[in-house]
C-alpha positions in Angstrom: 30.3 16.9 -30.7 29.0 14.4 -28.4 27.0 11.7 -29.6 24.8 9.4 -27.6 26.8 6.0 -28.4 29.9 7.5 -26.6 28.4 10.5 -24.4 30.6 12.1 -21.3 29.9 10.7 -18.1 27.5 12.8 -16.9 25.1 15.6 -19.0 26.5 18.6 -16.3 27.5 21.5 -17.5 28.1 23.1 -14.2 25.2 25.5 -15.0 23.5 23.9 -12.4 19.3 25.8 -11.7 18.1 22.7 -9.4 17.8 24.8 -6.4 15.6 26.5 -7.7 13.8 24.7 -10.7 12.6 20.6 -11.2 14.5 20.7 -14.2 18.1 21.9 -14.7 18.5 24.7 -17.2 21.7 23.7 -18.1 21.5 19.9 -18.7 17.8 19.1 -18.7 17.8 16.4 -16.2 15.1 16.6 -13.7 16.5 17.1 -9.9 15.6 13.7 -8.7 18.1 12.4 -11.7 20.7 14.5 -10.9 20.7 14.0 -7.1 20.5 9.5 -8.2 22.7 9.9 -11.3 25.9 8.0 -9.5 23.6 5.1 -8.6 21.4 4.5 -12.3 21.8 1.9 -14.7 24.0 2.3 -17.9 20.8 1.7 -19.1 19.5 4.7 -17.5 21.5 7.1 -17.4 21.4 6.2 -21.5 17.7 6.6 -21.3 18.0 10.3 -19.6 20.7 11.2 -21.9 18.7 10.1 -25.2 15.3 12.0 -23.3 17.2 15.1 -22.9 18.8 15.4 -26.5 15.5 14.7 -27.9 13.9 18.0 -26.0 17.0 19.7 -26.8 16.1 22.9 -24.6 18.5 22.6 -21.7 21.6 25.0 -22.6 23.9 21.9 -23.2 22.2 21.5 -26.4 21.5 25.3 -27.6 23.3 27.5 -29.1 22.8 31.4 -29.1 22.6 33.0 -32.1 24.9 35.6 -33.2 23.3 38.7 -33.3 23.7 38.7 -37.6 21.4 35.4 -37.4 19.1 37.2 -34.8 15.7 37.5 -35.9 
């Protein structure tokens, strides 16, 4: 599990919606941050990660049920 004191280099998932949407459904990160992420701040980048595990909605974060936990 990743955790936000040692998180991977970069929240991608290769599910990658910015095309087509201002925020990426598969890492949450707005296109303006994806398209600058080589050039923030550790301090940034630490800032984006800690927004998008907060919202928790991109698909890095959820989970499908199985269909026996379905409601």
């Amino acid at each position: 599990m990743t955790t936000l004191n040692d998180p991977p280099d970069s929240p991608c998932i290769g599910v990658c919606s910015t095309l087509f949407d201002e925020v990426c459904k598969g890492c949450g990160r707005t296109a303006a941050e994806v398209s600058n992420w080589v050039f923030l701040s550790p301090e940034e980048k630490r800032a984006i990660w800690e927004r998008i595990t907060r919202e928790g909605t991109a698909m890095r974060f959820v989970r499908e049920k199985s269909p026996a936990t379905r409601d």
